[in-house]
MDAnalysis code that builds the backbone (N, CA, C; Angstrom):
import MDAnalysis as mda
import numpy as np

u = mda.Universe.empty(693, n_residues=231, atom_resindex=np.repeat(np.arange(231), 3), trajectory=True)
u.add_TopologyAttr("name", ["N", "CA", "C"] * 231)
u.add_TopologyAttr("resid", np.arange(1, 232))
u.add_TopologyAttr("resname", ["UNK", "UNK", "UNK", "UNK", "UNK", "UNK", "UNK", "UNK", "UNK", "UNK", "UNK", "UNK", "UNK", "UNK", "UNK", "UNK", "UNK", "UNK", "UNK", "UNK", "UNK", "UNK", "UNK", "UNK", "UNK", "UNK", "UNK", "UNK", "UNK", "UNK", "UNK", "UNK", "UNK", "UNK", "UNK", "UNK", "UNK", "UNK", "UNK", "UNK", "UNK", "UNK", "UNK", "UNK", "UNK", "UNK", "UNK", "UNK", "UNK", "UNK", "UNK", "UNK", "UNK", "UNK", "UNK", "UNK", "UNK", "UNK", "UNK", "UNK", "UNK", "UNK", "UNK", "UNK", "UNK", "UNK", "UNK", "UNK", "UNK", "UNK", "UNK", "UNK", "UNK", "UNK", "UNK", "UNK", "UNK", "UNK", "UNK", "UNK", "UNK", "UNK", "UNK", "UNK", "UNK", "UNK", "UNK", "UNK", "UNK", "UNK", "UNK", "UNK", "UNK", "UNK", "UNK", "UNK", "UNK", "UNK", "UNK", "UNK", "UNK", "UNK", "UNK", "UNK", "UNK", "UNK", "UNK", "UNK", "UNK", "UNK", "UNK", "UNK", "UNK", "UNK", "UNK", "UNK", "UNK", "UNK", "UNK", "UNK", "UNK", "UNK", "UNK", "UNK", "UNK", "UNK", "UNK", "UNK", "UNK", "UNK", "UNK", "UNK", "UNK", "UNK", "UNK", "UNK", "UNK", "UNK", "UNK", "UNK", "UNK", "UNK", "UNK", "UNK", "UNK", "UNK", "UNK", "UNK", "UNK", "UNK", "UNK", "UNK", "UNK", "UNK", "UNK", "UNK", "UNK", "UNK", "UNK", "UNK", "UNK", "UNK", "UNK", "UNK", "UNK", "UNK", "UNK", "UNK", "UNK", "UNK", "UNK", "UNK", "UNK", "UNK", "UNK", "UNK", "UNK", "UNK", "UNK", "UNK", "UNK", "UNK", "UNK", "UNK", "UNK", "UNK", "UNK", "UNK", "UNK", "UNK", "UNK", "UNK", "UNK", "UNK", "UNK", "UNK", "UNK", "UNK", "UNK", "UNK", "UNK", "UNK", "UNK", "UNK", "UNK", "UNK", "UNK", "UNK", "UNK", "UNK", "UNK", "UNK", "UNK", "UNK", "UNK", "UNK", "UNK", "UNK", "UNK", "UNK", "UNK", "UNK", "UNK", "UNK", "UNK", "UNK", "UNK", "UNK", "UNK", "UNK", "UNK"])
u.atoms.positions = np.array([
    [108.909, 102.666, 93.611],
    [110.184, 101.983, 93.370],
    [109.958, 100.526, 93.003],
    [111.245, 99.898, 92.342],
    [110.705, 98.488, 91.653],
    [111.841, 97.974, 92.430],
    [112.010, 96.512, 92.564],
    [112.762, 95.891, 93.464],
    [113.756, 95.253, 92.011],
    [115.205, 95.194, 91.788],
    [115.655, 94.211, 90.697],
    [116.809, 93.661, 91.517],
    [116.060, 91.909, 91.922],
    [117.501, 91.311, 92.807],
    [118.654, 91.190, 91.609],
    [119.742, 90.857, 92.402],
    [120.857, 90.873, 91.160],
    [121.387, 89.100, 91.420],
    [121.426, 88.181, 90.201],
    [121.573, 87.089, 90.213],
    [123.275, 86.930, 90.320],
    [124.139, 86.916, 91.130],
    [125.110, 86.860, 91.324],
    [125.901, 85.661, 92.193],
    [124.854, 84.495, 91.671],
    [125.490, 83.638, 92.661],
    [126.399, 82.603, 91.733],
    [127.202, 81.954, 92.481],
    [128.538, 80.874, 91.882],
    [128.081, 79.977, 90.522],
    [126.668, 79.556, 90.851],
    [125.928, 78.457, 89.301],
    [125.132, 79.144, 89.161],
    [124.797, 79.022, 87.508],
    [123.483, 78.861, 87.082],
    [122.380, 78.015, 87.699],
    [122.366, 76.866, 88.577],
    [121.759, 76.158, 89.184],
    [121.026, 77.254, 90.266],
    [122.318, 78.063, 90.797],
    [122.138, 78.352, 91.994],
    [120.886, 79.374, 91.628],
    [121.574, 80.415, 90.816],
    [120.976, 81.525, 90.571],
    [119.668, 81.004, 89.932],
    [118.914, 80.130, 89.017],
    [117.688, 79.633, 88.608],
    [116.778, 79.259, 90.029],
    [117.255, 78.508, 90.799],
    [116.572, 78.012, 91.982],
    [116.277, 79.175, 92.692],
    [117.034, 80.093, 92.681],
    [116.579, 81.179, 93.888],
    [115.130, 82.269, 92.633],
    [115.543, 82.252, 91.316],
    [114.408, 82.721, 90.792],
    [113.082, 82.084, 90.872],
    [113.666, 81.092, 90.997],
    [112.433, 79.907, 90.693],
    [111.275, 79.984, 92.751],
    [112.113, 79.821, 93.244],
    [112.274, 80.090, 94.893],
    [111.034, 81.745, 94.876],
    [111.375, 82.971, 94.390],
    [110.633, 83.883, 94.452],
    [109.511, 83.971, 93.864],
    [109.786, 83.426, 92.525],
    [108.618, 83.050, 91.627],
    [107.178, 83.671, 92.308],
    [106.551, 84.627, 91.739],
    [105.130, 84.354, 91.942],
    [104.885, 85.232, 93.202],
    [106.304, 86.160, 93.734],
    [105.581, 86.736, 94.571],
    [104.988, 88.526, 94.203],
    [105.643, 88.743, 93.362],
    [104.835, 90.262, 92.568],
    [105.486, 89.860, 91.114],
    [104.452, 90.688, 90.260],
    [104.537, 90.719, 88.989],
    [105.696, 91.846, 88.665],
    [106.111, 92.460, 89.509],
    [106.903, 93.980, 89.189],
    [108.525, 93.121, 90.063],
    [108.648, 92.423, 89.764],
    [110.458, 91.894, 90.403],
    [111.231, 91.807, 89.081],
    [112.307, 92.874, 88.991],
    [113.415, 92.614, 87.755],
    [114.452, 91.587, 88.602],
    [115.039, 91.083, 87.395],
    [116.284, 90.406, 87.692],
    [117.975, 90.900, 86.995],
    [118.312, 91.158, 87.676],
    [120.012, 91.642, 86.812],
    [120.776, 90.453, 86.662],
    [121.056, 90.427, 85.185],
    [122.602, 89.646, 85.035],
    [123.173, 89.886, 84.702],
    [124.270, 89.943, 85.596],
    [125.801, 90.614, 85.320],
    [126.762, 89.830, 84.460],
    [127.893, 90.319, 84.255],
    [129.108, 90.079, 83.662],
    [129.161, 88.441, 84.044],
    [129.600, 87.680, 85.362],
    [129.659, 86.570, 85.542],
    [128.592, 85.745, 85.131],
    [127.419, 86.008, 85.277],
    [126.564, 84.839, 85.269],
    [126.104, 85.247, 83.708],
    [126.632, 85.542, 82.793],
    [125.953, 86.547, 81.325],
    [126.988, 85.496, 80.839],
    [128.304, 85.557, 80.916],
    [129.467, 85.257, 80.201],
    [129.454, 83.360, 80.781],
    [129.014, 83.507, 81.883],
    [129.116, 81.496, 82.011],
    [128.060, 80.860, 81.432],
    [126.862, 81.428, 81.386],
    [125.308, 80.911, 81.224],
    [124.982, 81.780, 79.908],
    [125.629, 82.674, 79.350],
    [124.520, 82.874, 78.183],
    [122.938, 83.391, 77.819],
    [123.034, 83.821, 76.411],
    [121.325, 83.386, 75.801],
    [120.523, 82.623, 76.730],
    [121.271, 81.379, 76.875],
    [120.121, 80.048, 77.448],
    [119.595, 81.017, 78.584],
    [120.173, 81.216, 79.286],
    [120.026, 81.376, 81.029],
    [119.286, 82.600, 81.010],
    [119.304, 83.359, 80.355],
    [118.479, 84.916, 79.750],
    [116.968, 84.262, 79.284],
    [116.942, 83.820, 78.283],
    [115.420, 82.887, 77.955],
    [115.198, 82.351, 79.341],
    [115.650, 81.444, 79.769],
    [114.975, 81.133, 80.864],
    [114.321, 81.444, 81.733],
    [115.453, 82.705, 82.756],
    [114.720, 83.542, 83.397],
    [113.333, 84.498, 82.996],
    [113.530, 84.490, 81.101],
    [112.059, 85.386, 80.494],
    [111.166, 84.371, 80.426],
    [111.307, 82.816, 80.613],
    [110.285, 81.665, 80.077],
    [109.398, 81.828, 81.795],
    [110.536, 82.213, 82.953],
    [109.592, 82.576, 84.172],
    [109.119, 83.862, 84.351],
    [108.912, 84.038, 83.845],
    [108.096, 85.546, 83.922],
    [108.797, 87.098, 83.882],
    [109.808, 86.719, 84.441],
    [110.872, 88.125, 85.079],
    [111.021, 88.955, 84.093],
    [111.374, 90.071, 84.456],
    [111.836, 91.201, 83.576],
    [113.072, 91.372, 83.403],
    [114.179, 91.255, 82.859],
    [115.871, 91.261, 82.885],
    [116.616, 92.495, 82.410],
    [117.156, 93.028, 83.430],
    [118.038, 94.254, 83.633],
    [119.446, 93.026, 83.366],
    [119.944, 93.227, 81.994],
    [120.997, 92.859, 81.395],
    [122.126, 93.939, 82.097],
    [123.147, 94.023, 82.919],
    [124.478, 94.640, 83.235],
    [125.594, 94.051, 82.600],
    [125.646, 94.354, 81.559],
    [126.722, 94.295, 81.109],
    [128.287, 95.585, 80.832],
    [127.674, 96.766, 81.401],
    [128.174, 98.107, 80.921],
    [129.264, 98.471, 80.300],
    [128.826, 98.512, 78.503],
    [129.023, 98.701, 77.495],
    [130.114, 99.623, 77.413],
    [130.959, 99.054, 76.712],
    [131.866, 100.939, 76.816],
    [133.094, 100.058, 75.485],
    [132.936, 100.860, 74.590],
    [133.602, 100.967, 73.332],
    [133.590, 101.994, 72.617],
    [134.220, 101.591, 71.124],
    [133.898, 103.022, 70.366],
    [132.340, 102.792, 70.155],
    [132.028, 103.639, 69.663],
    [130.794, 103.963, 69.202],
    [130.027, 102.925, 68.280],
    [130.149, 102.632, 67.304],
    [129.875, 101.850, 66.372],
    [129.698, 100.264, 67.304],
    [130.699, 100.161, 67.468],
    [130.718, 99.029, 68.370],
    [129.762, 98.733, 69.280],
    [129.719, 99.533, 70.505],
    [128.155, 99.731, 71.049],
    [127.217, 99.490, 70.429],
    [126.633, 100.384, 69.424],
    [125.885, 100.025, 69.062],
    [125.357, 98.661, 68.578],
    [126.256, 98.109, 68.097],
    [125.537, 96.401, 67.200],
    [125.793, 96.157, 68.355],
    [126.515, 96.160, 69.212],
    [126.418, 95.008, 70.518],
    [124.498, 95.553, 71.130],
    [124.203, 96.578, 71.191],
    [122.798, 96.917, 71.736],
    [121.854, 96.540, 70.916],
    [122.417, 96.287, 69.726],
    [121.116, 95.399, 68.470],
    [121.105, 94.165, 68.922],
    [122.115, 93.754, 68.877],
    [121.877, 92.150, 69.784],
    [121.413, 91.821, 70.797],
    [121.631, 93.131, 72.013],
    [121.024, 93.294, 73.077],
    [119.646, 93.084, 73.020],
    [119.448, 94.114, 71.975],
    [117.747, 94.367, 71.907],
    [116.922, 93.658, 71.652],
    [117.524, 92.409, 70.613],
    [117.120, 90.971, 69.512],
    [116.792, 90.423, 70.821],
    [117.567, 89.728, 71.753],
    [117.046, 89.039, 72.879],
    [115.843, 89.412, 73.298],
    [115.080, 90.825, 73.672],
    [114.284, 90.933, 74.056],
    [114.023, 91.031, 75.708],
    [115.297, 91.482, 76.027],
    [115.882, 92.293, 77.324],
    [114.953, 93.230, 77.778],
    [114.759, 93.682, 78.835],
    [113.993, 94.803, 79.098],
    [114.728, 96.008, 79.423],
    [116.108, 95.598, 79.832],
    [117.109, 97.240, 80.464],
    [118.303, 96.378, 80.166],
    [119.431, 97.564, 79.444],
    [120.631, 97.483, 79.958],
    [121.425, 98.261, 79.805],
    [122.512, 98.397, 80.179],
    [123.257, 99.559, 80.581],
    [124.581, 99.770, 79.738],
    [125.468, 100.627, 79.905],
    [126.665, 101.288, 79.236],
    [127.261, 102.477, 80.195],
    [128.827, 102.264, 79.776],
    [128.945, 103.188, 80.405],
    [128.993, 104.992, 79.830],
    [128.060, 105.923, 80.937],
    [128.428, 106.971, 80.507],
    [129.930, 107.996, 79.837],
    [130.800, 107.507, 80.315],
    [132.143, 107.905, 80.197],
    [132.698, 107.516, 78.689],
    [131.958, 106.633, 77.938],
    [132.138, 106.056, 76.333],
    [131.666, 107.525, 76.024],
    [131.137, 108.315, 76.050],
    [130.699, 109.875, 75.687],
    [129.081, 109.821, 74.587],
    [129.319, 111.322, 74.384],
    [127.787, 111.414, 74.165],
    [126.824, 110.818, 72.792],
    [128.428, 111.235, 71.978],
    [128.533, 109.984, 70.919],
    [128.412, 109.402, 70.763],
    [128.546, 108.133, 71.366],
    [128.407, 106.608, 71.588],
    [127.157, 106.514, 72.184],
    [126.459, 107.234, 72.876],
    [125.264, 107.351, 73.581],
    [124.401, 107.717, 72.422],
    [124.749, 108.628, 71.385],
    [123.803, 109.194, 70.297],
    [123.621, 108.401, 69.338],
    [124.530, 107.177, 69.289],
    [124.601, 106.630, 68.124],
    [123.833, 105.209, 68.751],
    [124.018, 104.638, 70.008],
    [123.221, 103.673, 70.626],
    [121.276, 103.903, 70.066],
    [121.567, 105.023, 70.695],
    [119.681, 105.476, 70.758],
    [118.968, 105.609, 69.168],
    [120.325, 106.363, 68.036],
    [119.669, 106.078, 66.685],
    [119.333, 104.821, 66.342],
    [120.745, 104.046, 66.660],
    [119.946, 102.702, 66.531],
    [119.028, 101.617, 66.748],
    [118.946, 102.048, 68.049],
    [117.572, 101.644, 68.655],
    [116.071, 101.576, 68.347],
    [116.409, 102.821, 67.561],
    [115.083, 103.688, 67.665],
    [113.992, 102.495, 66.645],
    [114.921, 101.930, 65.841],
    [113.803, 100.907, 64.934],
    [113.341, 100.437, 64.839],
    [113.700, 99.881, 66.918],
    [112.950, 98.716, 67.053],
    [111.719, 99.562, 67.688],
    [110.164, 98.633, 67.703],
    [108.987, 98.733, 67.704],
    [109.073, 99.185, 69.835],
    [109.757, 97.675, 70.302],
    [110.033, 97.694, 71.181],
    [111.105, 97.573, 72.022],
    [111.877, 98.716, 72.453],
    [113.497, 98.131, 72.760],
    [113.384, 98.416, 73.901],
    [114.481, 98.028, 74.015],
    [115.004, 98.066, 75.791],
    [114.963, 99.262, 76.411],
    [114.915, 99.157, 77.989],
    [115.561, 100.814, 78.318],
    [116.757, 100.901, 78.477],
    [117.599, 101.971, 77.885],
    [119.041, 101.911, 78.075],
    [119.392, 103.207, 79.293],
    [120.422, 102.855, 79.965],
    [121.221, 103.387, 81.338],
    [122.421, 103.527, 81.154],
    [122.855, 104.685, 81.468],
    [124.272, 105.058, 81.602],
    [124.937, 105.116, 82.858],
    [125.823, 104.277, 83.400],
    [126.419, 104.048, 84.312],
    [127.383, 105.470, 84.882],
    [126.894, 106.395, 85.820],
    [128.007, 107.414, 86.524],
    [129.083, 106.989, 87.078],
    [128.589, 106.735, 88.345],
    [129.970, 106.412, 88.792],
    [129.585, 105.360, 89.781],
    [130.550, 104.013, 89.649],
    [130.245, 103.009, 89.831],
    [130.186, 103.006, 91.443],
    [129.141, 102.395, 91.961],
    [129.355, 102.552, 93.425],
    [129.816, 101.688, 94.311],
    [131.221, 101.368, 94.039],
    [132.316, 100.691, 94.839],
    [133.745, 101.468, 95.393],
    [133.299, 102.961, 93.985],
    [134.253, 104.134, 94.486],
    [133.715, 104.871, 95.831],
    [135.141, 105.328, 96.365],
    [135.169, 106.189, 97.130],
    [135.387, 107.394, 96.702],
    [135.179, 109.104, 97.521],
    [135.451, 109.790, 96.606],
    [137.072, 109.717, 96.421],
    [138.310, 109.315, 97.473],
    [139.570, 109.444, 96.621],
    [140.127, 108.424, 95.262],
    [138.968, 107.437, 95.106],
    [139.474, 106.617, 93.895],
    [138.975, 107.242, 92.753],
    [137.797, 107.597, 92.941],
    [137.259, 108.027, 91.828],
    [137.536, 109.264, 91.264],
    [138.254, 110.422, 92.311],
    [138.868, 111.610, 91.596],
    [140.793, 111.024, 90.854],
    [140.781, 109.737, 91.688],
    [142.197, 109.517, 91.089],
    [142.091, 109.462, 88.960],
    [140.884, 108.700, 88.777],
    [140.658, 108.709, 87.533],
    [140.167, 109.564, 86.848],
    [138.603, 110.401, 87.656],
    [137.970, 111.333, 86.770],
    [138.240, 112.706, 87.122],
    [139.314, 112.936, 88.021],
    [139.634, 114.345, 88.437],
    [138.652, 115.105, 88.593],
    [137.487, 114.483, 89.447],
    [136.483, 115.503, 89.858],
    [135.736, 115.164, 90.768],
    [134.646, 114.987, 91.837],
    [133.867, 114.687, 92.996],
    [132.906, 113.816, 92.207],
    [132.692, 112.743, 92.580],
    [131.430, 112.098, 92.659],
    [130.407, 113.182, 92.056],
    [130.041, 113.673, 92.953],
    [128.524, 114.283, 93.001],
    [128.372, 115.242, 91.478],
    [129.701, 115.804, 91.360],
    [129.756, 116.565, 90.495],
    [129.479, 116.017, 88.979],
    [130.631, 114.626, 88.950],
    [130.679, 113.775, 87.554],
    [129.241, 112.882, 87.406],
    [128.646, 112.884, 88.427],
    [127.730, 111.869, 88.189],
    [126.664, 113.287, 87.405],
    [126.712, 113.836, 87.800],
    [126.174, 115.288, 87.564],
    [126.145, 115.260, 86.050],
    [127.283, 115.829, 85.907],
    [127.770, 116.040, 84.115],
    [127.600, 114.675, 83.673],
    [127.638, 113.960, 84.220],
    [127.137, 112.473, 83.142],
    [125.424, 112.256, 83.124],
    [124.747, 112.537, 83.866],
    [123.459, 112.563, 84.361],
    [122.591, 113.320, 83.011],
    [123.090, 114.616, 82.929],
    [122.943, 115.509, 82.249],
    [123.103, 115.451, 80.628],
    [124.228, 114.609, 80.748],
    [124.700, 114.529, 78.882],
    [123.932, 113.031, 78.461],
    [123.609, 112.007, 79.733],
    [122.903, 111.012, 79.472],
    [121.347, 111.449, 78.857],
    [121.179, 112.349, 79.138],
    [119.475, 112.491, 79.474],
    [119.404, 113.517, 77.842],
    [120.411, 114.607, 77.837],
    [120.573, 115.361, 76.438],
    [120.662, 114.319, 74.842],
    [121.342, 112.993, 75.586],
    [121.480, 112.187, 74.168],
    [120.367, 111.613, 73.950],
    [119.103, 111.229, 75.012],
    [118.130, 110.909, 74.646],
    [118.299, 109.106, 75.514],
    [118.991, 108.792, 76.524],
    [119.088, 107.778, 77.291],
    [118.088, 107.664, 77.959],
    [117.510, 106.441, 78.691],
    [116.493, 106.595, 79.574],
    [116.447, 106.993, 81.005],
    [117.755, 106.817, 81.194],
    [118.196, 106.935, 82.641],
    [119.976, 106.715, 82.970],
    [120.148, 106.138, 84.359],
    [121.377, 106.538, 84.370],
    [121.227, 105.585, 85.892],
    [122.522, 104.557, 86.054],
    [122.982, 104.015, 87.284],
    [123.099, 104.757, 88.191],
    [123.536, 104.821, 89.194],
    [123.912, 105.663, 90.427],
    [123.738, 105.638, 91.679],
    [124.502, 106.288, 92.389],
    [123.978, 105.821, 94.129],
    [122.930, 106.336, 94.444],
    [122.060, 106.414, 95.649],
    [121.164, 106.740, 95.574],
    [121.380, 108.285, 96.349],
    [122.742, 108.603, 96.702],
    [123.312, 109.809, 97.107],
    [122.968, 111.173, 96.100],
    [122.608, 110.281, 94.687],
    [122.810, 111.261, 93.606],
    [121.770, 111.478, 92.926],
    [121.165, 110.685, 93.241],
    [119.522, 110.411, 92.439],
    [118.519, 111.781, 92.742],
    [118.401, 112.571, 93.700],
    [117.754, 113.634, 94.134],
    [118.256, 114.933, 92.986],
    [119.921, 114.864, 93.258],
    [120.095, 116.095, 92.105],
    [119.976, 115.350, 91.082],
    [119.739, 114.372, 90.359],
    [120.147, 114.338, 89.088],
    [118.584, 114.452, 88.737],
    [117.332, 114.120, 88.965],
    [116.418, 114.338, 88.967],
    [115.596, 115.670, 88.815],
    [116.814, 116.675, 89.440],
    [116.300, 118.082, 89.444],
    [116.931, 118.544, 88.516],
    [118.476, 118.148, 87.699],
    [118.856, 118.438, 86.663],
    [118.089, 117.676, 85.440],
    [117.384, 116.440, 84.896],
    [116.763, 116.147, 84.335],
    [115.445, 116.264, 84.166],
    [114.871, 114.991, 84.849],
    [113.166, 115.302, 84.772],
    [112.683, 114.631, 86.118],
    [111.605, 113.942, 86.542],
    [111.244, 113.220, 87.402],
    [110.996, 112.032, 86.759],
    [110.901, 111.601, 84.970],
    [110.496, 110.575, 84.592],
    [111.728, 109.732, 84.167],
    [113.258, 111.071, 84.450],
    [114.104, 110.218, 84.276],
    [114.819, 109.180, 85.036],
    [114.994, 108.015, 84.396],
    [115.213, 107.033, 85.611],
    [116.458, 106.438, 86.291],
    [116.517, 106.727, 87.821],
    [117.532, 106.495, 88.184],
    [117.571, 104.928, 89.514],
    [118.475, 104.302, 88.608],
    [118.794, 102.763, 89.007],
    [119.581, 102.753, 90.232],
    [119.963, 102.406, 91.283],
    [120.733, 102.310, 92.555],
    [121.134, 101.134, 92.977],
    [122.436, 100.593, 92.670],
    [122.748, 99.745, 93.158],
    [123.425, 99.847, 94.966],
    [123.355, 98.576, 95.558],
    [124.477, 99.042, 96.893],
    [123.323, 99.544, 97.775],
    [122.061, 98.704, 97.384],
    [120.980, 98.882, 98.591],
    [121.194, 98.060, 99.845],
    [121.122, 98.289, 100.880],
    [121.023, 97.481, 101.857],
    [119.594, 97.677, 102.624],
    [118.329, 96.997, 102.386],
    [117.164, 97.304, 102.598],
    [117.206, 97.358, 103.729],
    [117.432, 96.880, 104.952],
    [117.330, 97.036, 106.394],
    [118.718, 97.754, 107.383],
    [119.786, 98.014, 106.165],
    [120.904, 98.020, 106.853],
    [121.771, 97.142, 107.011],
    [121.845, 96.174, 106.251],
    [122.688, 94.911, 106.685],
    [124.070, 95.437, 105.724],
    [125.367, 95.100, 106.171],
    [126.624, 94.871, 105.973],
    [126.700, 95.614, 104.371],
    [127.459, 96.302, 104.165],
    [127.852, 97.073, 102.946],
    [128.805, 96.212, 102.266],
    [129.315, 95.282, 102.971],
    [130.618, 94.110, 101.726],
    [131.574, 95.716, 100.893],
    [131.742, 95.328, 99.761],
    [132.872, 95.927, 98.922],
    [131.697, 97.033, 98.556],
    [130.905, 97.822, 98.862],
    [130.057, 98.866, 98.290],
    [130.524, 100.104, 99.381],
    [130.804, 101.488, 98.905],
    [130.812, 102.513, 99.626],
    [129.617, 102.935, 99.802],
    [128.936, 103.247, 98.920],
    [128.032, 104.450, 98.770],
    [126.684, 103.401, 99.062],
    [126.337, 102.969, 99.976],
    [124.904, 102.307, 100.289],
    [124.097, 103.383, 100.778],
    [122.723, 102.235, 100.657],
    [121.456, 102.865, 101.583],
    [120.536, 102.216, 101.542],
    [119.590, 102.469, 102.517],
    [118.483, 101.262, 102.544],
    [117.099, 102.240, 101.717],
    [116.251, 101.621, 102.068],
    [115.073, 101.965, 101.515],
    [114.365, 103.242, 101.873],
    [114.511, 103.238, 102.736],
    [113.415, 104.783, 102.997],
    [114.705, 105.863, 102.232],
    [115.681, 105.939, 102.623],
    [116.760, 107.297, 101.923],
    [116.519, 106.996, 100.554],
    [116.687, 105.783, 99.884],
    [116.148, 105.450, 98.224],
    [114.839, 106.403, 97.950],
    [113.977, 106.046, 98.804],
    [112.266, 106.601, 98.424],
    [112.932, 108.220, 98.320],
    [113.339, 108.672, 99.294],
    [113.136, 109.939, 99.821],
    [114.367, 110.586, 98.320],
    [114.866, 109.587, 97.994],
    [115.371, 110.285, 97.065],
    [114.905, 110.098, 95.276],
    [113.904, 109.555, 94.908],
    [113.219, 109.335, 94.536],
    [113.664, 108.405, 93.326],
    [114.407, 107.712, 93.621],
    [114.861, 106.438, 93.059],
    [113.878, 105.131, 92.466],
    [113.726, 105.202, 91.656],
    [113.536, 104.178, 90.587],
    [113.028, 102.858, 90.669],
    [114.573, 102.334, 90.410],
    [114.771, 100.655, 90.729],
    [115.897, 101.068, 91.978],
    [115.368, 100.235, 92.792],
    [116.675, 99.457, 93.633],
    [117.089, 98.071, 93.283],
    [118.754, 97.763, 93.599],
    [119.232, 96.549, 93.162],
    [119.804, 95.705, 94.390],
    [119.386, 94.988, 94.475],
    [119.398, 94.113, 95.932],
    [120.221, 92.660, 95.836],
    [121.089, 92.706, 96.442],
    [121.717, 91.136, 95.725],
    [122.065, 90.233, 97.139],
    [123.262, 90.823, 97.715],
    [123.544, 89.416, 98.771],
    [122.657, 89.746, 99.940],
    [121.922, 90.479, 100.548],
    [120.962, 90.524, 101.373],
    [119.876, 89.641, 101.405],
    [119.923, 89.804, 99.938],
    [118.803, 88.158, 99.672],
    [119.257, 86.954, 99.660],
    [120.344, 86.769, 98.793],
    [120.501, 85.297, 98.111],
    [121.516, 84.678, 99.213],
    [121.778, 85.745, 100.263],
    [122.484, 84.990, 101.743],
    [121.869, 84.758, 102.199],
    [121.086, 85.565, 102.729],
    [119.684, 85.074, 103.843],
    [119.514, 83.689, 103.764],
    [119.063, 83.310, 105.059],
    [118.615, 81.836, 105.746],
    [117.266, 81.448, 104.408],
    [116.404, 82.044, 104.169],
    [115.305, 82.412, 103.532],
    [115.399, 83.589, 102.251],
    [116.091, 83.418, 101.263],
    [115.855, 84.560, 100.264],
    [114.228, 84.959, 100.220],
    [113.107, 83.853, 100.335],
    [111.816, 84.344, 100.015],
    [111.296, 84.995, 101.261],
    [111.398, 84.872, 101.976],
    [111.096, 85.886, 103.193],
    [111.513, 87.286, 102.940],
    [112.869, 87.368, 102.718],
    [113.771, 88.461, 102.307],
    [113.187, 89.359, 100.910],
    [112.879, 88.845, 100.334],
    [112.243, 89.838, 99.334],
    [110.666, 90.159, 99.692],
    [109.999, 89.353, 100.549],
    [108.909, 89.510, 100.462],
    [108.639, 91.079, 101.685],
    [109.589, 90.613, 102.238],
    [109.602, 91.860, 103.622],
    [109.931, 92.940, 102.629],
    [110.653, 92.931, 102.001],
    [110.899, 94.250, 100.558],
    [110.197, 94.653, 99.988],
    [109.121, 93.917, 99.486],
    [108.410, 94.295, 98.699],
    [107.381, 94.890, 99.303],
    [106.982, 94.141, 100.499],
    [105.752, 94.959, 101.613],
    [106.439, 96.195, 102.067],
    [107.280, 96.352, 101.976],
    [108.511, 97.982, 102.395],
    [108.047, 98.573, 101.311],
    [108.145, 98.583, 100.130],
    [108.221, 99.238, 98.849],
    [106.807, 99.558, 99.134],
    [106.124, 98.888, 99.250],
    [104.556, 98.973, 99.032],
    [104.158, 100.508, 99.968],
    [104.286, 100.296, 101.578],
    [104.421, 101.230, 102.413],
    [104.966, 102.309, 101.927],
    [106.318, 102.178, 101.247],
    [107.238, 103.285, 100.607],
    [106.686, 104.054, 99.794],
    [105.258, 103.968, 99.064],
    [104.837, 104.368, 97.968],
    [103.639, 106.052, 98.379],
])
């Protein structure tokens, strides 16, 4: 498993210092930037974090018509991003037409299709997709992996079947880790690390466990010696 903290704090100041803060403790640490810190900070703040070494899981999850997606993932790709995501529910289409375009580049990103976001419960999420969690993440898992995607978001509840419906090389991302157990905030579907391993999860995505902590660098470092054990 790979550790990708998620940069989600109030500044760009903030969020640089705490990269800058881990700096140097494994070569294998992604960083996610989401919607907030993508849309305040930009390009710039993307170079930056690549001028320190990191690997960047771009979250932005994509969801348009088809066409559209796509040039937005050429631009994606121009940066020189390492992962980013879309949502599965844009359909298989939009997924088929992402990956043709992709394909030109020498070196592109890995792209992820987002199931089902893990802040649902199962009664919110059948209010919209009229079906169970386990099931939709299922049929999205499945049509992700048929269009030729690399992988697919998800809890880590889901990562075991979707693995047995795909492959073992397909990759499944987990947000809503709580590595020791600490406080779930606005996430339903958590888990810490050993249920991640055991389900043979990917990347884990780790965000206020760290960047609250008294010590974020302590906090990842105890993670990463977990992961290590975990292996």
């Amino acid at each position: 498993m790979k550790l990708c903290i998620a940069l989600d704090l109030p500044s760009k100041e903030e969020n640089l210092q705490l990269a800058k803060e881990i700096c140097g403790i494994s070569d294998d640490i992604w960083l996610k930037v989401g919607f907030r810190s993508y849309i305040r900070d930009g390009k710039e703040f993307v170079k930056e974090l690549q001028n320190l070494g990191f690997k960047i899981f771009l979250d932005l999850k994509l969801y348009d018509i088809p066409n559209t997606m796509a040039d937005a993932s050429e631009e994606i790709a121009k940066m020189g991003v390492d992962m980013f995501n879309i949502h599965a529910s844009a359909g298989r289409v939009a997924m088929k037409t992402i990956m043709e375009r992709l394909a030109k580049y020498k070196k592109r990103p890995l792209v992820l299709a987002v199931t089902a976001l893990t802040s649902f419960d199962e009664k919110t999420f059948e209010e919209i997709y009229e079906a169970p969690i386990a099931q939709k993440a299922s049929e999205f898992a499945k049509m992700s992996y048929e269009a030729g995607l690399d992988g697919v978001v998800c809890s880590a509840y889901e990562s075991l079947d979707i693995k047995e419906i795909t492959n073992n090389n397909f990759i499944t991302l987990t947000p809503g880790i709580r590595p020791f157990g600490e406080d779930s905030g606005d996430q339903q579907r958590v888990a810490d690390i050993d249920f991640a391993k055991n389900a043979k999860v990917d990347f884990i995505v780790v965000g206020r466990p760290i960047y609250k902590a008294e010590s974020p660098k302590e906090v990842v470092e105890k993670i990463i010696q977990k992961l290590k054990e975990a292996k």
